[in-house]
N, C-alpha and C positions, 0 to 999 in steps of 0.2 A: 491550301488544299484541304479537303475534307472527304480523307480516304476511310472508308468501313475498315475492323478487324483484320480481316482477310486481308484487305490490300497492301493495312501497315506490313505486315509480316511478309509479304514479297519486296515493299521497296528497303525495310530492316535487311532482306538476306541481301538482295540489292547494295545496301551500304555497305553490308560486309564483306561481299567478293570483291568492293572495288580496293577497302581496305587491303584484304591479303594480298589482294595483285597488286595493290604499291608498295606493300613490303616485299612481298615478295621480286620485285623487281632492283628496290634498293638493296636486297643482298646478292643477289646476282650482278647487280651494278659493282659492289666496291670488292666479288672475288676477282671479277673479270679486270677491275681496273688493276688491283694488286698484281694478277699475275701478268698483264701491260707495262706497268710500271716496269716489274722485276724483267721484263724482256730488254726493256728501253736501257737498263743498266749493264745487263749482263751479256749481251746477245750483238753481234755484229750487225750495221746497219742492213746492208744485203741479204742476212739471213733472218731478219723480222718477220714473222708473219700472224700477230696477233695484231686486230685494229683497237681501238679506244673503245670503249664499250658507248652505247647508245639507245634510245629507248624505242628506235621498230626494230633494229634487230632483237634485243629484248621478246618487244610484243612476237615476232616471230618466233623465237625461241619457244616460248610460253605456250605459243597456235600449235606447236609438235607435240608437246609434251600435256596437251590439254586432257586427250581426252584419253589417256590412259592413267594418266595421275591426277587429274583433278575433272574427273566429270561431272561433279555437283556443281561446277562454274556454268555449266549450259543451263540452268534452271533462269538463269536471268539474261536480259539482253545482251545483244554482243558488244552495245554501245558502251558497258558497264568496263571491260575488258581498255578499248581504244582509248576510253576516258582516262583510267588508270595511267595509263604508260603513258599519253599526252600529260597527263600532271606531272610524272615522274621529270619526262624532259624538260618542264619547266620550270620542275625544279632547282635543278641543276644548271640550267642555265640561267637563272637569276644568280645562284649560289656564287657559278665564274664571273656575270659580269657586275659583283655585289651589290646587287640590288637584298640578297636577302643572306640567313645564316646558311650554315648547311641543313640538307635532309635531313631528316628524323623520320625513326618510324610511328607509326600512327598507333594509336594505341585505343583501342575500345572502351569507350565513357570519356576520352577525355580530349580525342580529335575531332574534328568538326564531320558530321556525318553527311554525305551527298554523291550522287553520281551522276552520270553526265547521260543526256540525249541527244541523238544526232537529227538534224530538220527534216530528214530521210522515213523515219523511224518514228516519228510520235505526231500525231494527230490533234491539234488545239480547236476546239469550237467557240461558244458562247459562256459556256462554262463550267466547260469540260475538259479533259485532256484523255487521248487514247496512248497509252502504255504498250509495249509490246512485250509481250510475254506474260503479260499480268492473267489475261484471261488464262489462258492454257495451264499455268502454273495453280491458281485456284481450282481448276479444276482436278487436277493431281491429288490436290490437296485431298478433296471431297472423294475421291477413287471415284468417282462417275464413267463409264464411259458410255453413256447414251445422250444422242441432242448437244454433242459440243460445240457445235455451229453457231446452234443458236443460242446459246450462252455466251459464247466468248465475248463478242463484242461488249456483251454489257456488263462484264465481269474486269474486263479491261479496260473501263473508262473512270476515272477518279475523277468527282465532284471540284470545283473550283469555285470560290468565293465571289470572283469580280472577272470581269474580260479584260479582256486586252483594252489597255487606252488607248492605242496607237491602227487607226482604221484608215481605210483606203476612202479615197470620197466617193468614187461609184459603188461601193457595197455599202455604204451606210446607211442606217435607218434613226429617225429619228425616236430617241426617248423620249416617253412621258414624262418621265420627271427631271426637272429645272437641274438638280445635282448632277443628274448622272451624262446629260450633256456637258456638263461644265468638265465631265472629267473625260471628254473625249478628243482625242487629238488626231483634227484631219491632216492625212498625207495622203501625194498622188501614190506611192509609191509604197510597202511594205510586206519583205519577204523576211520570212522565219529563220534563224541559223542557227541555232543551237538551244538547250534549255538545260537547268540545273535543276535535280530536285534535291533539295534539303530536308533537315531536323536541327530544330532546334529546343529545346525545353519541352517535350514531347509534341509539339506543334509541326507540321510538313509545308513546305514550302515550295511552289514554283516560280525560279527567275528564267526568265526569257530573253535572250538577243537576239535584236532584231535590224535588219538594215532597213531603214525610212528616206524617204526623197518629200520633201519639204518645203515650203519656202520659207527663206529665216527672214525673221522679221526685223524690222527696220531698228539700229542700233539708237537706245536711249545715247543723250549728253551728256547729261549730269557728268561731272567727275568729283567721285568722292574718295576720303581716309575712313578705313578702319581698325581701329585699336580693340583687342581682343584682351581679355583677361582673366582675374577672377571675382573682382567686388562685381561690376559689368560682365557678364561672358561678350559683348560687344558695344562699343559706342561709334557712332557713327558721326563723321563731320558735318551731316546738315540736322544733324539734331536726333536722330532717331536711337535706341537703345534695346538692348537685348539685356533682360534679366538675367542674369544666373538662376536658374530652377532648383541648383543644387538636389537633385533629386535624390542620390546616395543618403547625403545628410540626412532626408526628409524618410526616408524608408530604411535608414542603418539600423534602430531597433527593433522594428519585425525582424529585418534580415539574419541580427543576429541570434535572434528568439529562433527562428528554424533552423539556424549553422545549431546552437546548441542541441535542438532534439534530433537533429542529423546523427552529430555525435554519440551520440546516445544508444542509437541503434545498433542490433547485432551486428558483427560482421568477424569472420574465424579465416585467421592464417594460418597455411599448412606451413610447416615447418619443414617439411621437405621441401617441396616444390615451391614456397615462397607464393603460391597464388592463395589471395585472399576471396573468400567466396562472401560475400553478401544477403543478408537476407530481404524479405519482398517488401518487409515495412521499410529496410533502408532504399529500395529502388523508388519506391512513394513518396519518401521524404525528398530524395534527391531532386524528385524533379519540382518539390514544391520548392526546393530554394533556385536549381535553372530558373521556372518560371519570375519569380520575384525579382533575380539577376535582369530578367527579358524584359519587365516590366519598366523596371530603374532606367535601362539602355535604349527602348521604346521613346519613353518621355523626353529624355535628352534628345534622341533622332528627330524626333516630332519638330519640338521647336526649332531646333536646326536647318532642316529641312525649308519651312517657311519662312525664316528669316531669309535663306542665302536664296532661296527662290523671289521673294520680292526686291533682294539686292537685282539679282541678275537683270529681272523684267525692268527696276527702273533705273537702273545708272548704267552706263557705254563705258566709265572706267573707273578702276576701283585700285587702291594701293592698300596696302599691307605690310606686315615687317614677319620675317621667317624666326622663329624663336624653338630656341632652345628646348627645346621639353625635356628633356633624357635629364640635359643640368636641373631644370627646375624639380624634377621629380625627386632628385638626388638631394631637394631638402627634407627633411625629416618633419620640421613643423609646416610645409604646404605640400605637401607630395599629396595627402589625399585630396586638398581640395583642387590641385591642378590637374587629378586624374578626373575626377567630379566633372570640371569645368569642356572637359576632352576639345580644348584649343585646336590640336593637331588633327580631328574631325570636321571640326567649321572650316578650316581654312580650303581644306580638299574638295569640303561640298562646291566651296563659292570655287578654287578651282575649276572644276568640273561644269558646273553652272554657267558661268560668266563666260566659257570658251562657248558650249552649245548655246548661248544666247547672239552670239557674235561681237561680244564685248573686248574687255583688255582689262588683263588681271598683272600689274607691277608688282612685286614682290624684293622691300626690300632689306638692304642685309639685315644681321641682326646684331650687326655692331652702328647702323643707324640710330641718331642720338632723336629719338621721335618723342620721347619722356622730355629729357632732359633740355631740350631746344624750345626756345619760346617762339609762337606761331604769328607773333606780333612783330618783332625787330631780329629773329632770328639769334639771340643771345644763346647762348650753349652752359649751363650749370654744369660743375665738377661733380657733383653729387644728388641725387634725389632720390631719399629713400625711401622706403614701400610706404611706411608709416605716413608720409605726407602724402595727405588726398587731393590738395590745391596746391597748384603751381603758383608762383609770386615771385615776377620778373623785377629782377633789384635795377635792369635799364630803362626800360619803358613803362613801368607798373602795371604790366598786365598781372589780374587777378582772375585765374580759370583752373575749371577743375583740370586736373591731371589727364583722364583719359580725354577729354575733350580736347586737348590742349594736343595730344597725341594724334590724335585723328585727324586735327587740320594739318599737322607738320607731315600725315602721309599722304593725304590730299595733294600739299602745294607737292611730294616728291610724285605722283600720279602726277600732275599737270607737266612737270619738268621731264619726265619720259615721254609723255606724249608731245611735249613740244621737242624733242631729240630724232623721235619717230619723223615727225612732219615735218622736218628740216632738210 
């Protein structure tokens, strides 16, 4: 997105009310649950009458109490509000069925900044988006009140970089140029359902979901192993290879040249109140080191991205081994380069990938011996340490490198699921 002045500073208060109303809901969440609890212990079953706290009776709550306690919330859309308490719930509902830790509250500078649009409520064109509230609210700003008609509209549309990739074939028009068809994907079918805007390292962003009707295309054969790592971030069993970019490595000295003049900068604690206030050259710094962070994480996506997307397009099945990160991290001499390498990224992309291609993603344990097994007679080594980069089978005298060697042993366990499958 490439919003003017004005519009940052609506979709800013925007991030902010979604903020307060998700703390604000998680402390209403855990009085109500507490005094729930203490009813469930103390109180006869027959005589209960407190439910489990939940996040529309919440947003309800909050709808009463709006608009005499909190009327600066109607400055921004009402989607900002729904969005809030839909997080809240699934928060917590990852929390119970452990998918994730518990809530936390969200804290200013250091929670991901975003609020939610409903399909209802926001307008997408060619390469634009229409916001609701944004006009009226700029104009507030400016105390105008003549001709708000004919402002709004254009005071409410925030610029967009690119369109949508995803078109319908009776609306389509052909591009002039050779790229920008390549990046367009016909569907009979595409309605709008929701949208996120973000911030990220002062950068704004729009993600879109969307429901598409398609036809998937005809499932490649190939069936291959891939072995992930960190000399290789991937080797592939018919020969192909993904470098390690190591990008952290390659940009850790600037990084830490701007962490030191970060540090550097003003910033005074009150000693009462504990809040530290900031001064404006340390808000300039900070986001020259976000950006640098965005830069580092960029190039890593990047190549990621196009590797597991030419996976998907050319192989029908693909095997894998699930690893450990959390342990690997927990060494002390490769913890940065495994964070570097972000294994547990790639593998989610090709996830993700390889299902909407119509493929078949094996995944296996990670007590599978795909190192230490030779891909020639199947022999099993008691040991093989990181230090050895060539494998050398003491039965059949295979001489191959390690990840390669790894790759066809997840290949042959891909062929053995699919021949399980088809049986």
């Amino acid at each position: 997105m490439n919003p003017t002045p004005e519009q940052v500073e609506y979709l800013k208060r925007a991030c902010g009310t979604r903020r307060f109303l998700y703390n604000w809901g998680r402390e209403q969440w855990e009085k109500q649950y507490q005094a729930y609890r203490l009813e469930q212990e103390t109180t006869p079953e027959e005589q209960r009458v407190l439910p489990p706290p939940n996040a529309f009776a919440l947003k309800k709550q909050f709808n009463a109490l709006r608009a005499e306690l909190y009327p600066w919330t109607y400055e921004v859309t009402k989607c900002v509000v729904e969005g809030a308490f839909d997080d809240l719930g699934k928060a917590y509902s990852n929390f119970f069925a452990g998918r994730a830790e518990y809530p936390k509250y969200k804290k200013k500078g250091k929670s991901h900044e975003s609020f939610y649009l409903s399909n209802d409520k926001c307008t997408i064109g060619s390469h634009w988006i229409a916001i609701p509230g944004l006009g009226r609210f700029i104009l507030d700003q400016r105390q105008q009140g003549k001709d708000r008609g004919k402002l709004k509209r254009k005071l409410g549309t925030v610029n967009l970089s690119e369109k949508l990739r995803f078109v319908e074939v009776d609306t389509v028009s052909t591009p002039l140029k050779k790229g920008n068809r390549r990046k367009q994907i016909l569907c009979e079918r595409v309605k709008m359902l929701a949208a996120t805007v973000s911030s990220e390292a002062g950068h704004w962003y729009l993600s879109v979901q969307l429901e598409i009707k398609k036809a998937v295309p005809p499932t490649p054969s190939p069936v291959v192993g891939v072995d992930v790592g960190l000399k290789q971030a991937a080797v592939v069993s018919d020969g192909r290879v993904l470098e390690n970019q190591k990008p952290l490595a390659l940009h850790l000295k600037k990084l830490g040249k701007l962490q030191r003049q970060l540090s550097r900068k003003q910033k005074i604690k009150d000693p009462e109140t504990g809040k530290t206030t900031f001064s404006k050259n340390y808000q300039k710094q900070r986001v020259k080191v976000a950006r640098k962070h965005q830069q580092i994480a960029n190039i890593r996506r990047d190549v990621q991205h196009k590797f597991t997307t030419e996976l998907a397009r050319t192989c029908g099945t693909i095997g894998v081994e699930d690893l450990n990160i959390l342990g690997m991290m927990a060494n002390r001499k490769l913890s940065r380069a495994v964070a570097d390498a972000a294994m547990g990224q790639l593998l989610q992309l090709l996830k993700t990938k390889v299902a909407a291609s119509g493929g078949n993603l094996f995944i296996a344990s990670r007590w599978f011996p795909s190192t230490k097994r030779c891909s020639e007679c199947g022999q099993i080594k008691k040991r093989m340490p990181l230090k050895h980069r060539t494998y050398q089978c003491l039965v059949c005298g295979l001489v191959i490198d390690r990840d390669r060697n790894a790759s066809l042993n997840l290949a042959q366990f891909a062929h053995d699921m699919l021949r399980r499958l088809s049986a």
